[in-house]
C-alpha positions as CSV (number, residue, x, y, z in Angstrom):
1,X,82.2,101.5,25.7
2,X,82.4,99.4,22.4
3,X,84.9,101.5,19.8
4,X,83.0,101.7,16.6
5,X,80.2,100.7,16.6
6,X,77.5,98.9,19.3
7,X,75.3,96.6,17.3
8,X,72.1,95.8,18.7
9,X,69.0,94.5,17.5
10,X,67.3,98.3,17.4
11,X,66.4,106.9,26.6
12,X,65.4,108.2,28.6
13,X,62.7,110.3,29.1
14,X,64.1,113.0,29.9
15,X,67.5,115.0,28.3
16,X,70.4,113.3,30.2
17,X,73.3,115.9,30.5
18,X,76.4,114.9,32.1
19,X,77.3,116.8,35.5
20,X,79.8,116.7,38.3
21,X,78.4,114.7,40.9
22,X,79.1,114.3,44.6
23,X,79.3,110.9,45.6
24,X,79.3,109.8,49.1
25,X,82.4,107.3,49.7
26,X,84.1,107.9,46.4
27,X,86.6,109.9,45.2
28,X,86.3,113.1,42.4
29,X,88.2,114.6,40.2
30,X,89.9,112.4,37.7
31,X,90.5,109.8,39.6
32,X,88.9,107.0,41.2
33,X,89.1,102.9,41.9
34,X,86.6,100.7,41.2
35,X,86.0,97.7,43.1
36,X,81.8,96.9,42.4
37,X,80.5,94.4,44.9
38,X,79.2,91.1,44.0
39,X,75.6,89.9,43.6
40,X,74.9,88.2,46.5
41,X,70.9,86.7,48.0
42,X,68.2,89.2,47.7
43,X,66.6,90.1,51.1
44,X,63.1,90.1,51.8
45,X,60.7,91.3,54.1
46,X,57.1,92.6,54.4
47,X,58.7,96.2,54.3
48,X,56.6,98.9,52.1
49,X,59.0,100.3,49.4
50,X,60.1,103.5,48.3
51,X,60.9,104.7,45.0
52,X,62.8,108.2,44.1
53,X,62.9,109.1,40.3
54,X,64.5,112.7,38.8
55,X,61.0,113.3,36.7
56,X,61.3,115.4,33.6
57,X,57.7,117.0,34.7
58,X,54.0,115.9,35.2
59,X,53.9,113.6,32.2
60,X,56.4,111.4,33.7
61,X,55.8,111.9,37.2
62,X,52.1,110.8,36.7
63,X,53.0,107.5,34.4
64,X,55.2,106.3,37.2
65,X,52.5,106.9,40.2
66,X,50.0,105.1,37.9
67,X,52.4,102.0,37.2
68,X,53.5,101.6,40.5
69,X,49.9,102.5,41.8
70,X,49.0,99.0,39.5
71,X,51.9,96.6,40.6
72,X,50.4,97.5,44.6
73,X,47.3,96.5,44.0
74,X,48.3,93.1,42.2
75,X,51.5,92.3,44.7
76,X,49.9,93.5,47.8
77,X,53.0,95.5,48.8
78,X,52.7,99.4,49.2
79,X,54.8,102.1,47.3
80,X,55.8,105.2,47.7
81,X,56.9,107.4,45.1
82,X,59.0,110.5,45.8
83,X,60.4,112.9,43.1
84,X,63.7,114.4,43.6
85,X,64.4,117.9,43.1
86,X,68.3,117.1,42.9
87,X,68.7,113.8,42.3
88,X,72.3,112.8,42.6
89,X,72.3,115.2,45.8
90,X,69.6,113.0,47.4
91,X,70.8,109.7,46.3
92,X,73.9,110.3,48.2
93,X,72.2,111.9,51.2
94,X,69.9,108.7,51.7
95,X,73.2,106.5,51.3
96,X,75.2,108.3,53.8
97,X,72.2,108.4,56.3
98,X,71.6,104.7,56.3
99,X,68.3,105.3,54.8
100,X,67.9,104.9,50.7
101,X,65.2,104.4,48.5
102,X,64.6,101.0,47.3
103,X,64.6,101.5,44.0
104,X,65.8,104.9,41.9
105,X,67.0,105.9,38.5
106,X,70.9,105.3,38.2
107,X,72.5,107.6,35.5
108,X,75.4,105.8,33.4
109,X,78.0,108.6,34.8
110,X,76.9,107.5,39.1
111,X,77.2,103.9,38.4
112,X,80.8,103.3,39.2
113,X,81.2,105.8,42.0
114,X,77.8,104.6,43.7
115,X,78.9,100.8,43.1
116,X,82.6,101.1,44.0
117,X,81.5,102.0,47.7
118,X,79.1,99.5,48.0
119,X,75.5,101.1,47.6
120,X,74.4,99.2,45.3
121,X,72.6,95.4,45.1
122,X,73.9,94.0,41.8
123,X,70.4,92.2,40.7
124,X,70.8,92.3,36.9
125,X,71.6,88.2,36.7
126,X,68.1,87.9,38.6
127,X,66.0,89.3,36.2
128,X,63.6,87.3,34.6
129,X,63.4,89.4,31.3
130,X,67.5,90.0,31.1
131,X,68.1,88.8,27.8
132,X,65.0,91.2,26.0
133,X,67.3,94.2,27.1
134,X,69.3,95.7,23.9
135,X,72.9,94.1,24.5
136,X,74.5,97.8,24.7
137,X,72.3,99.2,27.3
138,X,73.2,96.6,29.4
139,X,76.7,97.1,29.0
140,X,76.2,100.6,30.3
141,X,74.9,99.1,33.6
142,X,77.9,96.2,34.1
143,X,80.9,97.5,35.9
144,X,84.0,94.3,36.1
145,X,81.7,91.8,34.6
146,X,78.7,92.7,36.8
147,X,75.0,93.4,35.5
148,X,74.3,95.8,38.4
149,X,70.5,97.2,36.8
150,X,67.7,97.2,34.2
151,X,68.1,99.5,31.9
152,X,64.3,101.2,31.9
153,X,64.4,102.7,28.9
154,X,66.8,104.9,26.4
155,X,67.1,107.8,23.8
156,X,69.1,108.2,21.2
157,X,70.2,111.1,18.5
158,X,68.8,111.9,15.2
159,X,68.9,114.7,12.9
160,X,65.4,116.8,13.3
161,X,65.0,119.0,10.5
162,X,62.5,122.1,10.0
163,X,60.4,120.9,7.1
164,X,59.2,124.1,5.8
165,X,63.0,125.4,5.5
166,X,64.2,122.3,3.9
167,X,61.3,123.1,1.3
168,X,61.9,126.1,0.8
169,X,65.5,125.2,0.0
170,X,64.6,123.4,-3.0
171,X,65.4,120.2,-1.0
172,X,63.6,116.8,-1.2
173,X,63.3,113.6,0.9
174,X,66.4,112.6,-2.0
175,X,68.5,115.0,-0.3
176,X,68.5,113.9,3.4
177,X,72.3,113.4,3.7
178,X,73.5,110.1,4.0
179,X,77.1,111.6,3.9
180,X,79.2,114.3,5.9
181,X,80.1,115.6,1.9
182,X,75.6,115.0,1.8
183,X,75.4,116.9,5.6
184,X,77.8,119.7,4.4
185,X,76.1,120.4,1.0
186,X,72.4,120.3,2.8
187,X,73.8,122.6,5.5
188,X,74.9,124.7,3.4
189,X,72.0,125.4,1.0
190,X,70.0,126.0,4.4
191,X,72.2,128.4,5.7
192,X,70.5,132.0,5.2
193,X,71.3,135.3,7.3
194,X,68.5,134.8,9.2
195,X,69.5,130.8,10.5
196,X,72.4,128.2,10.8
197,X,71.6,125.3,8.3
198,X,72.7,122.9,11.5
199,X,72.8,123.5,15.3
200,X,73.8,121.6,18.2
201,X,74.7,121.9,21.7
202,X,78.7,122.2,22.4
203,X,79.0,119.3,23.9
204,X,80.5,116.0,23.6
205,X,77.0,114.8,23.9
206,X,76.1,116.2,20.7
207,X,79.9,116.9,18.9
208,X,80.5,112.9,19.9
209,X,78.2,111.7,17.1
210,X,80.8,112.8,14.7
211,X,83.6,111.3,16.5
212,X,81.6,108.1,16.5
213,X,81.1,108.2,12.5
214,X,84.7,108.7,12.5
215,X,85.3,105.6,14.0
216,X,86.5,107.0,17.4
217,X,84.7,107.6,20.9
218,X,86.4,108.0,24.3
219,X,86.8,104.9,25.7
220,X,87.1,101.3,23.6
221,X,88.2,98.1,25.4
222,X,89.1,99.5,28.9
223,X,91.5,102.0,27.2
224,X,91.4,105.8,26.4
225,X,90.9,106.9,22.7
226,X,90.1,110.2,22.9
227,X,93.5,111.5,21.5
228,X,93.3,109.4,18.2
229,X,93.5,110.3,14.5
230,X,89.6,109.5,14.0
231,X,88.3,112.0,16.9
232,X,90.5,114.6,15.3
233,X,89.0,114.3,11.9
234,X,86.0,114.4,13.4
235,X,86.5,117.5,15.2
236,X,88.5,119.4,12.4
237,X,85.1,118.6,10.4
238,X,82.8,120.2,12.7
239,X,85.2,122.7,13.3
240,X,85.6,123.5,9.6
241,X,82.1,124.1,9.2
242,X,81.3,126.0,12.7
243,X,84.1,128.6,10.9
244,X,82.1,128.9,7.2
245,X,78.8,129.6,9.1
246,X,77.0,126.4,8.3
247,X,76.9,124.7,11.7
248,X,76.5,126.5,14.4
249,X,76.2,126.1,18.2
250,X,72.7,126.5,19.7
251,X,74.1,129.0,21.9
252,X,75.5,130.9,19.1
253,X,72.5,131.6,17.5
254,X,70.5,132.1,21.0
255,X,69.0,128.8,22.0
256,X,69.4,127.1,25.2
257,X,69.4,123.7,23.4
258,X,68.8,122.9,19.7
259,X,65.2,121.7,20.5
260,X,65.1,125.3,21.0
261,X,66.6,126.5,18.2
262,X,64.9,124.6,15.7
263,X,61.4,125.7,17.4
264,X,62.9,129.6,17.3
265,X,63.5,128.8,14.0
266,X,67.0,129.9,14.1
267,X,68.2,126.5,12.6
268,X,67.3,124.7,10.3
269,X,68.4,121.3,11.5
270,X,69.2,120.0,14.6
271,X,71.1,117.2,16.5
272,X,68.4,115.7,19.1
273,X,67.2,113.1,21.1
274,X,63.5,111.7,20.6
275,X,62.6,113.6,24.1
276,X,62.5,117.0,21.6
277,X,59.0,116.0,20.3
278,X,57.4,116.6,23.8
279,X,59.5,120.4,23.6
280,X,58.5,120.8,20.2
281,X,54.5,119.8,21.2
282,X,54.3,122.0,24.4
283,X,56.6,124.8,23.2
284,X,56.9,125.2,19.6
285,X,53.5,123.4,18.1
286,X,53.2,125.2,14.6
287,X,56.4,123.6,13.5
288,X,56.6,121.0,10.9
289,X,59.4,118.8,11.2
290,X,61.1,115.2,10.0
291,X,63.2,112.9,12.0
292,X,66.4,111.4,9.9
293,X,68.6,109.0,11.1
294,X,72.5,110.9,11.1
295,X,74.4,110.6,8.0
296,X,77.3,108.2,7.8
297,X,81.0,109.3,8.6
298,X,84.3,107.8,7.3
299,X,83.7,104.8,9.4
300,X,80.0,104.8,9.0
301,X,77.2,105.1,10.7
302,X,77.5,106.6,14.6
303,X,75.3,108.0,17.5
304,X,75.1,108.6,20.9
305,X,72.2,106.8,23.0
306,X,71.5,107.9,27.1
307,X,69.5,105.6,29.6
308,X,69.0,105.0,33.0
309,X,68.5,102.0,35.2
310,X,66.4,101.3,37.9
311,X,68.9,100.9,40.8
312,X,68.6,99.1,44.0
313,X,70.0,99.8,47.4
314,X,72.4,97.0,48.9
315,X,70.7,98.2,52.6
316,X,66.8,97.6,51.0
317,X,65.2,95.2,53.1
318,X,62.6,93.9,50.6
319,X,65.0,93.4,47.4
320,X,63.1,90.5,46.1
321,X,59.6,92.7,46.2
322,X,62.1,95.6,44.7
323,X,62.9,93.3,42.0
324,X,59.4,91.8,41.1
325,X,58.5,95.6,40.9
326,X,61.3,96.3,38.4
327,X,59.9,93.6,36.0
328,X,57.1,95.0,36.0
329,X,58.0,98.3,35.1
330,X,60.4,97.1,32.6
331,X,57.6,94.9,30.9
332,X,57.0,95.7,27.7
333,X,52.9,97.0,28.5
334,X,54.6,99.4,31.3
335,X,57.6,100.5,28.2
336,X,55.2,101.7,25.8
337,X,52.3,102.9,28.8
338,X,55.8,105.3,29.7
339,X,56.8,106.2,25.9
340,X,53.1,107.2,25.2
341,X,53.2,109.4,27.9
342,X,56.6,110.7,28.5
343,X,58.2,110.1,25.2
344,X,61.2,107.2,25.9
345,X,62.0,104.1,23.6
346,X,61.5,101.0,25.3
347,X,64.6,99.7,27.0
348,X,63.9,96.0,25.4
349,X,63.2,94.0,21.8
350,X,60.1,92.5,22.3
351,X,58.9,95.9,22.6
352,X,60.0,97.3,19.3
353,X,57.6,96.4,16.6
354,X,54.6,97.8,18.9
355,X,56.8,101.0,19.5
356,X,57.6,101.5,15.7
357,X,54.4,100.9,14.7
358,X,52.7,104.0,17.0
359,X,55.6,106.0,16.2
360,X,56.4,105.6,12.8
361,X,57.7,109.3,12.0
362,X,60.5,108.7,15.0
363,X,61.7,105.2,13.9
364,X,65.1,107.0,12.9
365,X,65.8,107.4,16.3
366,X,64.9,103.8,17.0
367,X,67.1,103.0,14.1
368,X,70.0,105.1,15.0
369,X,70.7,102.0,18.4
370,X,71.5,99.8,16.3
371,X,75.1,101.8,16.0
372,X,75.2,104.0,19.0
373,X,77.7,104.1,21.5
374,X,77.5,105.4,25.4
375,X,79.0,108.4,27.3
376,X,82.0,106.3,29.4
377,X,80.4,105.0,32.2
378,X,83.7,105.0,34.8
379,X,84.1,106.5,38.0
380,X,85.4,110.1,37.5
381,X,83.8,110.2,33.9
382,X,81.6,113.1,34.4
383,X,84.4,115.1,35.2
384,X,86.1,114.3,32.5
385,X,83.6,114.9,30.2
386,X,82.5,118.2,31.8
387,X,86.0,119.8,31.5
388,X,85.6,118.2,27.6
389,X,82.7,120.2,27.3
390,X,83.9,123.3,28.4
391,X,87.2,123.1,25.8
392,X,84.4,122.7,22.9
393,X,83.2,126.0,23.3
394,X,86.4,127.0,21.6
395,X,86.8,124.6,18.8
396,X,86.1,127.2,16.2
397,X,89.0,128.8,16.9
398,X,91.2,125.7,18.8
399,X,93.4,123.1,17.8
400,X,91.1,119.7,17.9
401,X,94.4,117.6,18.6
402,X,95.2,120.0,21.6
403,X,91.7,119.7,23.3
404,X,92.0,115.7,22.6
405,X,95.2,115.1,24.1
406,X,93.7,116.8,27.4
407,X,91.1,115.1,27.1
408,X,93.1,111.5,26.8
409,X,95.5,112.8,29.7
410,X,92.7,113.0,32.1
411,X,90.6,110.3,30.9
412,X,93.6,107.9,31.6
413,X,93.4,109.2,35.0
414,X,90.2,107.2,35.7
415,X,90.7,104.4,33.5
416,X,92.5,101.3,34.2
């Protein structure tokens, strides 16, 4: 995880959340070794191949069968495609029984754990297309120096705000806060007794934007931060704010998420990844909203971006076919074929000026990579993060330096 800031030239497609996993072969709680194996020759056979995704629901599923469905009938080499119902569960059931798909999405926070026991075939030197992938996602796939996946595409967060509210607040395109003094002062004018001027989940998924424009994060140059001056400035200023009534959490103010809450109109701005339009289309289509990129900090400019990568199995018998497959899928036609219909930003430049152009009204979130950092992606990180989580549901009314320096005891655990 770079410190500051991850520059890039610019997720997923569905809303990663971070989750205790069971790993088969690696060890839990907040500890863990990593020792990732080594590329070595790609295997090939005549074998069909299977693929297992974790879909976000028939818009997804249905772009994938049709992409895979196009790169059989040109390679001559049958796919199947399964979709998991759990899919950390049945990735590690297919690796302990001997039997894994060929290819399946790999979450940042599985990486380590499935690569430390020697799951996975390191292919990311291999690929044809590896240097159009945005610099940072690719570090969230290399574990000790090795490019283990494609990234296959990523989200990142913006601030989504309720139009009609903002209006109605007397507020103008002027006033979209480039600030947290500007982010307070909007928040505040949209605050009424019927809604929260700001909303987010109480997570370090969502609260971690702040401690990037703070200049802090988790994990920076193979060390733990998480117990440093910036990430408690950051958290004293949310904290601040969740007290006066201004922010709130979504779950506060009876939303699931803060997709939800800005649909149920019980905020008036949100933090959110680009996969809320689909939520706001389906679920919430009368509302009018605009997409800003998140205001600067004392350190500038920070957000948090999620992706997956296509991972292969070390035990595949047709890697080289598995491989061919994932250049296709990571093309740039196959990208924007999969952002049209399931909402993710293409996971590679030469796909960006063709993305911006058919989504002009997101570009913020498109925008927002070009500073984002990553959840840690270390074995035992999930944990971590999880028990992070839980603490946050207290900040108004905690100490930020006390939840930090938990949080820094236990990510030491896990990092070396």
């Amino acid at each position: 995880m770079t410190r500051h800031i991850t520059r890039t030239v610019l997720g997923t497609g569905a809303v990663l959340l971070t989750s205790t996993l069971v790993l088969t072969g690696c060890g839990s709680g907040f500890a863990g070794d990593e020792a990732p194996t080594e590329s070595s020759e790609l295997t090939s056979s005549d074998d069909d191949l299977t693929v297992l995704i974790g879909s976000s629901g028939d818009a997804e599923t249905a772009a994938v069968q049709e992409a895979l469905d196009a790169w059989s009938e040109e390679s001559g080499t049958k796919v199947s495609l399964q979709v998991a119902s759990d899919l950390a569960q049945e990735l590690s059931q297919g690796f302990a029984a001997g039997e894994p798909a060929d290819l399946f999405y790999l979450s940042t926070d599985q990486i380590a754990g499935f690569a430390s026991n020697g799951s996975l075939q390191a292919y990311g030197d291999e690929l044809s297309n590896k240097d159009d992938f945005y610099p940072s996602l690719v570090e969230n796939f290399t574990i000790d120096d090795t490019f283990y996946c494609a990234p296959k595409d990523f989200s990142s967060l913006a601030l989504v705000i309720n139009s009609q509210m903002w209006a109605d607040a007397g507020l103008t395109d002027a006033d979209l806060p480039q600030s947290w003094d500007d982010l307070a002062a909007v928040a505040k004018k949209l605050t009424t007794a019927d809604h929260a001027g700001l909303a987010f989940g109480a997570e370090f998924q969502r609260v971690g934007t702040f401690m990037a424009q703070a200049g802090g994060g988790l994990v920076a140059d193979g060390k733990a931060i998480a117990d440093e001056e910036a990430n408690v400035e950051a958290l004293e200023y949310v904290k601040s704010h969740l007290a006066d009534g201004t922010f709130a959490y979504a779950k506060d103010v009876g939303a699931g998420w803060g997709g939800e809450a800005l649909g149920k109109g019980a905020a008036a701005m949100v933090i959110e990844g680009n996969w809320i339009t689909g939520a706001l289309a389906n679920d919430f289509s009368s509302i009018d909203y605009t997409v800003a990129e998140l205001p600067a900090g004392p350190a500038g400019q920070g957000t948090l971006q999620f992706t997956n990568c296509w991972g292969m199995a070390a035990d595949s018998p047709n890697q080289q076919a598995a491989l061919d497959l994932v250049e296709y899928l990571t093309s740039a036609d196959s990208q924007l074929a999969f952002s049209k219909a399931f909402g993710p930003m293409p996971s590679i430049k030469s796909a960006a000026d063709a993305w911006t152009t058919d989504n002009a009204a997101l570009a913020p979130f498109l925008a927002g990579a070009d500073y984002a950092q990553f959840p840690p992606n270390q074995d035992g990180a999930a944990d971590v993060i999880a028990d992070f989580n839980a603490q946050l549901e207290s900040l108004k009314t905690a100490e930020p330096a006390d939840i930090l320096g938990s949080v820094q005891s236990n990510l030491e655990a896990i990092v070396e």
